[in-house]
C-alpha positions as CSV (number, residue, x, y, z in Angstrom):
1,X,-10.4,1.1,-22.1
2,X,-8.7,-0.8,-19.1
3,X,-10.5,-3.8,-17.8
4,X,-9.7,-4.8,-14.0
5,X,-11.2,-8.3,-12.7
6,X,-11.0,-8.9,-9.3
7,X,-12.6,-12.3,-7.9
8,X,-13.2,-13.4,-4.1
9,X,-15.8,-15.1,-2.1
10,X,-18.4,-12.1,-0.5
11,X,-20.7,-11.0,-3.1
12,X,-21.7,-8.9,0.2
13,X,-18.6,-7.4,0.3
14,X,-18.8,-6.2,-3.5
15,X,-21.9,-5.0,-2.9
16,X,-21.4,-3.0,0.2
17,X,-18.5,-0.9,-1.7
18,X,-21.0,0.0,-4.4
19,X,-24.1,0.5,-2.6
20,X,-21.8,2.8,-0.1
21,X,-20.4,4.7,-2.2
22,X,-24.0,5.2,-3.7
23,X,-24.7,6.6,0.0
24,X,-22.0,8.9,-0.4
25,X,-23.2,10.4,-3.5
26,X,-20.3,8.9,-5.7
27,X,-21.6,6.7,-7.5
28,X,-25.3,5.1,-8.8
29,X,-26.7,2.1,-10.4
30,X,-27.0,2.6,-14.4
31,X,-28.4,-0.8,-15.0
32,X,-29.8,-4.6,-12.8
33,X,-29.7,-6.9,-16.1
34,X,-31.7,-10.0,-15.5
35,X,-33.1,-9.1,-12.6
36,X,-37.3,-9.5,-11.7
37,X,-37.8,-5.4,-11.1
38,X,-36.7,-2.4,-12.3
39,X,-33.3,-1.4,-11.0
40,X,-35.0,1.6,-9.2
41,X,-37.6,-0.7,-7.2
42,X,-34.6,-2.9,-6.2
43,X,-33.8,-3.2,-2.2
44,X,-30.8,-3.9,-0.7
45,X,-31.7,-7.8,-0.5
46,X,-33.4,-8.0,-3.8
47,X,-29.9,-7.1,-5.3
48,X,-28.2,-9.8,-3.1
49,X,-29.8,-12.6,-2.7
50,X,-30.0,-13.0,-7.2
51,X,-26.6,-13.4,-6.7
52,X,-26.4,-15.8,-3.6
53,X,-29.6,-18.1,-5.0
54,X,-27.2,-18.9,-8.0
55,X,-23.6,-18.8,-5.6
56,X,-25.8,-21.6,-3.8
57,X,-25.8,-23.7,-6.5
58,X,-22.6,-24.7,-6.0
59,X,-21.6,-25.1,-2.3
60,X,-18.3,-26.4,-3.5
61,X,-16.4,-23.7,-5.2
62,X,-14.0,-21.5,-2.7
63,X,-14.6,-18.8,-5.2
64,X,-18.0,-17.1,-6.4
65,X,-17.5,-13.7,-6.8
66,X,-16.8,-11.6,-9.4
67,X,-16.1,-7.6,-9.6
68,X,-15.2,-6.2,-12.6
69,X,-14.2,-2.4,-12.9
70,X,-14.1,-1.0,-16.8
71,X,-11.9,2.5,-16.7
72,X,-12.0,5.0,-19.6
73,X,-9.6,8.2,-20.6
74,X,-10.7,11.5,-19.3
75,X,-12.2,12.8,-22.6
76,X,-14.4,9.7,-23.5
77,X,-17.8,10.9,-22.4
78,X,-20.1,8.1,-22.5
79,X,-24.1,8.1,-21.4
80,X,-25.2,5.7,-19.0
81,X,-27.0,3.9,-22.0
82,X,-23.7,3.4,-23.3
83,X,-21.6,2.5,-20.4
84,X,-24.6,-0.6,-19.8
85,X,-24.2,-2.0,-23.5
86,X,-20.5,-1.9,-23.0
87,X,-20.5,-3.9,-19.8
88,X,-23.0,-6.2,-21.4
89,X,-20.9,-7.2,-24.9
90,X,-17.7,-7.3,-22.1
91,X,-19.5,-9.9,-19.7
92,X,-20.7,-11.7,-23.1
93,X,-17.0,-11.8,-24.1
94,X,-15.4,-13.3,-21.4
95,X,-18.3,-15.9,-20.9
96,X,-20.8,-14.4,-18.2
97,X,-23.8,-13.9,-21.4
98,X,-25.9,-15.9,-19.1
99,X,-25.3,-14.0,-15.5
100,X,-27.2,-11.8,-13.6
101,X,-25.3,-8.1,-13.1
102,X,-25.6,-5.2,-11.4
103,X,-23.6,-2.3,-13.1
104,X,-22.4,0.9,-11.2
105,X,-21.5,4.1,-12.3
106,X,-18.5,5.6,-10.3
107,X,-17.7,9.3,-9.6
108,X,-14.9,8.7,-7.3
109,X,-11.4,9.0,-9.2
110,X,-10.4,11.9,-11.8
111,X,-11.2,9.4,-14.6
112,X,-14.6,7.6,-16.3
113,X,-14.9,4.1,-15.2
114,X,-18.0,1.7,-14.1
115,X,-18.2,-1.6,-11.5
116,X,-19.7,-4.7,-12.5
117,X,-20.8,-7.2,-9.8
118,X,-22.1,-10.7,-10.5
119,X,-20.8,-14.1,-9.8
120,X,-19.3,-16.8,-11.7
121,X,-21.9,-19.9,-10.6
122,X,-24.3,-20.6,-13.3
123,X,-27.9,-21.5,-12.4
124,X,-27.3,-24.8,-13.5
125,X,-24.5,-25.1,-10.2
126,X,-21.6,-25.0,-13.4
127,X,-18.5,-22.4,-12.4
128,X,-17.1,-20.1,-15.0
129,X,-13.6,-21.1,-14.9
130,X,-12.0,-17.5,-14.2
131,X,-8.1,-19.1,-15.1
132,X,-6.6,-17.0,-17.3
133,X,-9.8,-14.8,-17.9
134,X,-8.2,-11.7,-18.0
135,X,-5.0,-12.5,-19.8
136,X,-7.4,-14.0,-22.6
137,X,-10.8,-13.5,-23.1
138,X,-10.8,-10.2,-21.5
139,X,-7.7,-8.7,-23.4
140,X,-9.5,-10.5,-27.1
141,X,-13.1,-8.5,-26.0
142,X,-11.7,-5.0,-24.6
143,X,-9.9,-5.0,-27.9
144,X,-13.0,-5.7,-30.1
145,X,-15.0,-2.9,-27.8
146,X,-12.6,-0.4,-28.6
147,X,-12.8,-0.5,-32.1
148,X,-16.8,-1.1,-32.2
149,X,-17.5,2.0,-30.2
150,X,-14.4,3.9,-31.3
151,X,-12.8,4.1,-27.8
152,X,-9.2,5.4,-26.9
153,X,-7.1,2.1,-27.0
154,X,-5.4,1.5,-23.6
155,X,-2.2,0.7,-25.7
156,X,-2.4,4.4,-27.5
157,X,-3.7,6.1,-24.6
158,X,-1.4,9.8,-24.5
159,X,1.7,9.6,-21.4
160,X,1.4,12.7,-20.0
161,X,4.2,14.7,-18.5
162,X,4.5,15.4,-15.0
163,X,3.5,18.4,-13.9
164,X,7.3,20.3,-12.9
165,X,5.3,23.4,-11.1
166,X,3.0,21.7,-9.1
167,X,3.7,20.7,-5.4
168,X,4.5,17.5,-4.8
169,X,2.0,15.4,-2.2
170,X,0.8,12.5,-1.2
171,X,-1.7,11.0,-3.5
172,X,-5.5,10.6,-2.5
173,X,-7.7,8.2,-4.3
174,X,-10.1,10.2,-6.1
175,X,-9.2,13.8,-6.0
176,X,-7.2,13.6,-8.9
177,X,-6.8,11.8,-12.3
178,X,-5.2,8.4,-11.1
179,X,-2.7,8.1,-13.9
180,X,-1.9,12.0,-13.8
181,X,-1.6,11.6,-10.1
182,X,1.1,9.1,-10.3
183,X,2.6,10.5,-13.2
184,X,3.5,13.8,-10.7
185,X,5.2,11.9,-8.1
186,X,7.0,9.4,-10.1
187,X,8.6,12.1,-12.1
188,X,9.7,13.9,-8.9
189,X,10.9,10.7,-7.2
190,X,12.9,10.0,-10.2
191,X,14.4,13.2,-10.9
192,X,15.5,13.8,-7.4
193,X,16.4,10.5,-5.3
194,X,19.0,8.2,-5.4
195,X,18.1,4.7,-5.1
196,X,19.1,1.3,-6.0
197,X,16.0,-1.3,-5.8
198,X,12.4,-1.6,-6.4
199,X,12.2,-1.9,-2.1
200,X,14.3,1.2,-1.5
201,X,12.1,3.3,-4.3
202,X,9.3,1.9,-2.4
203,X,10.4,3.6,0.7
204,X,10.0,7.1,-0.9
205,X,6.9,6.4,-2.8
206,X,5.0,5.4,0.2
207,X,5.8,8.8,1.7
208,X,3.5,9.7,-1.2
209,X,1.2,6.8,-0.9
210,X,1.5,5.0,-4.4
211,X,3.7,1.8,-4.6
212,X,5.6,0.3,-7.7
213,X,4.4,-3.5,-7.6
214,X,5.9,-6.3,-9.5
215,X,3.5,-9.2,-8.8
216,X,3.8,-12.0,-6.6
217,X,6.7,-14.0,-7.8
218,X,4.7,-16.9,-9.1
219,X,2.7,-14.7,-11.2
220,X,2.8,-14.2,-15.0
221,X,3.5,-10.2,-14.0
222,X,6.9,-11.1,-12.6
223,X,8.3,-13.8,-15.2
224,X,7.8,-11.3,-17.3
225,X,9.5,-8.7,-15.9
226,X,6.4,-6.1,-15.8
227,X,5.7,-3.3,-13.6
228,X,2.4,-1.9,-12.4
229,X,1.9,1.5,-10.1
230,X,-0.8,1.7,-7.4
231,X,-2.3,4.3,-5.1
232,X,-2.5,3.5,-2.0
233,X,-5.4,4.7,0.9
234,X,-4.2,5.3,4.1
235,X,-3.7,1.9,5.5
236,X,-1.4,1.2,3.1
237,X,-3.5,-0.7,0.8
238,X,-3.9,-0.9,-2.6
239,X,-7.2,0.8,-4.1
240,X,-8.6,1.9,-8.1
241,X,-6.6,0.1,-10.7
242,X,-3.2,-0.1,-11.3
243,X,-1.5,1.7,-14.4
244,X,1.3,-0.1,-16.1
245,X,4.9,1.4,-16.5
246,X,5.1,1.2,-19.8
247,X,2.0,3.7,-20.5
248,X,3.9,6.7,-18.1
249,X,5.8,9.3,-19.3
250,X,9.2,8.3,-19.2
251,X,8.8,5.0,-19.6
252,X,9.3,3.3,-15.7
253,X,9.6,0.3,-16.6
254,X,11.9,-2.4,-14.3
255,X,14.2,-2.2,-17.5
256,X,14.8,1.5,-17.3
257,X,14.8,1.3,-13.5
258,X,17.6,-0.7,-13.7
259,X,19.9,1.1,-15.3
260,X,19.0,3.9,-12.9
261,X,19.9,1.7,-10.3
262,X,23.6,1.1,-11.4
263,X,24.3,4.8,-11.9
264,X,22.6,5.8,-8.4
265,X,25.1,3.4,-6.8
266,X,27.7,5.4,-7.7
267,X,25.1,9.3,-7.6
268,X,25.0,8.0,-3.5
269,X,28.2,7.0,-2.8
270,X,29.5,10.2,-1.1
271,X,26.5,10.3,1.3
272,X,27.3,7.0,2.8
273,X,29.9,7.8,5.0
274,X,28.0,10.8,6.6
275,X,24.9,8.8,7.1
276,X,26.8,5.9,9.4
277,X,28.5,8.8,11.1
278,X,25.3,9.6,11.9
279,X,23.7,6.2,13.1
280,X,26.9,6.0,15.1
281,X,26.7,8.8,17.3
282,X,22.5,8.2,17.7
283,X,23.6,4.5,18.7
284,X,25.9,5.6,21.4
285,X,23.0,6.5,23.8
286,X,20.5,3.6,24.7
287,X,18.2,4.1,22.2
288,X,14.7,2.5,21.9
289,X,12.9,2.2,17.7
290,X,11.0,5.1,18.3
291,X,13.0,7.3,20.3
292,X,16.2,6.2,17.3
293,X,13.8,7.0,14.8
294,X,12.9,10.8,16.0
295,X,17.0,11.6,16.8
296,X,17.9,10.9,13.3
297,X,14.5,12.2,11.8
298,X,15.9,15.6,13.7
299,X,19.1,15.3,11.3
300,X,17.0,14.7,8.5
301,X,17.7,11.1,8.0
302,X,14.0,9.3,8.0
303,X,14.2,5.2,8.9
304,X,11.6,3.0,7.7
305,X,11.3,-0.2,9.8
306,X,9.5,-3.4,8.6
307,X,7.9,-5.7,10.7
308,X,6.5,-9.4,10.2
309,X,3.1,-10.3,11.1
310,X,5.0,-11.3,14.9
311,X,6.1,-7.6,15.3
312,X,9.9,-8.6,14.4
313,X,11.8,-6.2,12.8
314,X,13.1,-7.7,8.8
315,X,14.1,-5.0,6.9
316,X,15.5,-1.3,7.5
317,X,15.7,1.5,4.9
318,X,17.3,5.1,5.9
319,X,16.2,8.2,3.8
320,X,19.1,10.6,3.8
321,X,16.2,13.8,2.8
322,X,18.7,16.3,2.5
323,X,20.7,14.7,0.2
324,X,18.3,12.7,-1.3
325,X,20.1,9.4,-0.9
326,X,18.4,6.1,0.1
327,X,20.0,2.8,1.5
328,X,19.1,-0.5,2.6
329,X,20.6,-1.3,6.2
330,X,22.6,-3.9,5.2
331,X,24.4,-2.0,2.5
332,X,25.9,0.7,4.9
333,X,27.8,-2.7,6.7
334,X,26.6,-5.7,8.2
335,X,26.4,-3.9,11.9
336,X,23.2,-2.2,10.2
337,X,21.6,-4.7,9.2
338,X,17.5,-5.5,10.6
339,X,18.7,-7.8,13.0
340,X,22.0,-6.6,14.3
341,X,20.0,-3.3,14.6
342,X,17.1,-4.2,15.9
343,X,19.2,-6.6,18.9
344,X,20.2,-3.0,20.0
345,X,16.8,-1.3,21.0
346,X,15.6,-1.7,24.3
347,X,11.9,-2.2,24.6
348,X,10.2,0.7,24.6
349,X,8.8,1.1,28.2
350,X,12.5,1.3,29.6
351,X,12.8,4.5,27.8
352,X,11.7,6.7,31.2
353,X,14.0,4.0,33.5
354,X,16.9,5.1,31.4
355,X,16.6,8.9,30.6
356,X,15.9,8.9,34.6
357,X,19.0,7.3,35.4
358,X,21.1,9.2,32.8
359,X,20.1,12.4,34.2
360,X,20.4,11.6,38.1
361,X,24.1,9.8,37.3
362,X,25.3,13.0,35.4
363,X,24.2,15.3,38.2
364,X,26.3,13.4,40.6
365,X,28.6,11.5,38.9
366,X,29.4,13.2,36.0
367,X,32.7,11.9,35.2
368,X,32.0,8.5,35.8
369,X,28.1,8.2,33.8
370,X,28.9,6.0,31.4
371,X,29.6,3.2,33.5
372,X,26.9,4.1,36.2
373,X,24.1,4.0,33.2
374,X,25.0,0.4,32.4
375,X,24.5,-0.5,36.6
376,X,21.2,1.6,36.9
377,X,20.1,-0.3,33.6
378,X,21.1,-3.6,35.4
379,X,20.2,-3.1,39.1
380,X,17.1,-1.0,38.6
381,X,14.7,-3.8,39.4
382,X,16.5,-4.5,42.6
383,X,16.5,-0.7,43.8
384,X,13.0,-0.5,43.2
385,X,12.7,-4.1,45.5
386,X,14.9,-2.6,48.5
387,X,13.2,0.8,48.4
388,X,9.3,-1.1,48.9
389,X,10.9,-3.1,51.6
390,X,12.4,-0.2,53.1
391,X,9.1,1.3,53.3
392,X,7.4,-1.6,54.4
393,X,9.9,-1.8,57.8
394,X,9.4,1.2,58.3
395,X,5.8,1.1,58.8
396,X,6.2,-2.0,60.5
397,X,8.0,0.2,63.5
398,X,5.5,2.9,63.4
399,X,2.6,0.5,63.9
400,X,4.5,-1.1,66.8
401,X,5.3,2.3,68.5
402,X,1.3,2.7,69.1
């Protein structure tokens, strides 16, 4: 059993997910412990406001809500009755004995698992200090479920292998077995591409929507070196619950991907020259992010731009598909970096001004277009001046003629 506890401040927001995905027919609502009705008699509000009359209690706390998500093996299959007194010895364990709870039973990913919503405000206005909760108490109780009801251990849970026949695509929350799922594409990515970082392997996993995550960098997670895997939706966010390295087949960890990363610094070095060959010749035409991103995406080469909340490109990483290579901007040569880069696009509604000019300046002037581009670049903004004042005299004299 995996235990995931999320915390926040909208118990209407917890709620919402469950109760939609009730709508959609993936889920339902296996139990409403200490509530005043019968789950099935419950309304929308009825479920709600037992958990905001006990968040009220304590207008203080920036923090009130509390979703838990409890995820079995495929194999383990477990009645309702059973998934409700699991959640209930779980909440007792971690110190919510006391709390109200809905519990939900999902249908929406290729594994077993239920949703737990309740809040950690007592009726009394106390908070149930959630520091450390799942690190302790939750890691001491999961074990003890696990042996009482004889579950599959999270620890001894089977790696399995990725499939090599199946075709590789982009994962899709739900459709499949999360950890199988991820299993596929990591063993692809691996096998095939040459990388050198957890950002660059990031690059291609996205392309498949699941990203290798090592915490934020004040967080237990990355003192410790871990690694976690997520599938992401479409946004680009993370959804389900992350499965760690160590339990894949092939053992991802950040330990093992580092020593893939000092022999794929030597697997990509004969791409590299090619690849700035490449960037090179797409560079010597104006060149705006989009329209430099579909010229080398033509070639094969596929360039991921990050941008800050502003909209300012930080980081660049260039796929090389056909060969399989990946590299940061800044290790092709400092002239590739983000912002040397990035100081080289023109905005992207000049890109009709220029193609325009290109192609009336090598009509006429064919020998002499490169330095004609840069004047029509320059002086475009007068021409366009002279040629409305032009017009303007000139229906000055008409109107004078009458």
């Amino acid at each position: 059993m995996v235990a995931k506890i999320k915390s926040g401040k909208s118990l209407i927001g917890a709620l919402n997910y469950n109760e939609n995905k009730v709508k959609q027919g993936k889920a339902s609502l296996i139990a409403a412990v200490k509530y005043p009705k019968e789950k099935e008699q419950l309304s929308f509000n009825d479920k709600l406001f037992r958990l905001t009359d006990l968040a009220g209690m304590n207008q203080r706390a920036k923090t009130n809500t509390v979703h838990i998500s409890l995820n079995f093996p495929n194999g383990e299959h477990l009645a309702d009755q059973k998934l409700t007194e699991i959640a209930k010895e779980y909440l007792a364990g971690i110190g919510f004995a006391t709390q109200p709870h809905l519990v939900y039973r999902h249908e929406d990913a290729g594994h077993p698992h239920i949703h737990i919503v309740t809040t950690n405000i007592k009726r009394d206005g106390e908070r149930i200090s959630l520091h450390y909760l799942g690190q302790n108490e939750s890691e001491k109780t999961r074990k003890a479920i696990e042996v009482k009801y004889s579950l599959v251990k999270a620890e001894e849970q089977p790696k399995q292998k990725p499939s090599l026949k199946a075709e590789i695509t982009a994962a899709e929350y739900g459709k499949a077995e999360t950890k199988r799922t991820i299993t596929n594409i990591l063993g692809f990515t691996l096998r095939a591409y040459k990388f050198t970082s957890v950002p660059e392997l990031n690059a291609i996993l996205q392309q498949y929507h699941i990203q290798a995550d090592r915490g934020s960098k004040d967080s237990s997670m990355y003192a410790r070196e871990g690694l976690v895997y997520w599938i992401l939706d479409k946004k680009g966010n993370k959804i389900g619950v992350p499965i760690k390295a160590s339990t894949i087949y092939g053992n991802p960890t950040l330990k093992t991907l580092e020593e893939k990363f000092r022999l794929n610094q030597q697997l990509r070095k004969p791409f590299k020259a090619e690849l700035i060959k490449l960037i090179d010749l797409a560079l010597t035409k104006p060149q705006t992010k989009s329209s430099f991103q579909k010229g080398l995406q033509a070639k094969g080469i596929q360039v991921i731009l990050r941008h800050n909340e502003e909209g300012r490109i930080y980081g660049v990483t260039f796929i090389d598909q056909p060969n399989k290579a990946v590299f940061n901007g800044s290790d092709l040569g400092k002239a590739y970096s983000a912002n040397l880069l990035s100081a080289k696009f023109l905005p992207e509604f000049q890109t009709k001004v220029v193609t325009a000019q290109q192609t009336e300046n090598e009509a006429v002037h064919p020998s002499a277009a490169g330095n004609d581009e840069l004047l029509d670049i320059l002086f475009t903004a007068e021409r366009e001046d002279l040629a409305a004042l032009s017009k303007f005299k000139k229906k000055k004299r008409k109107g004078l003629n009458l």
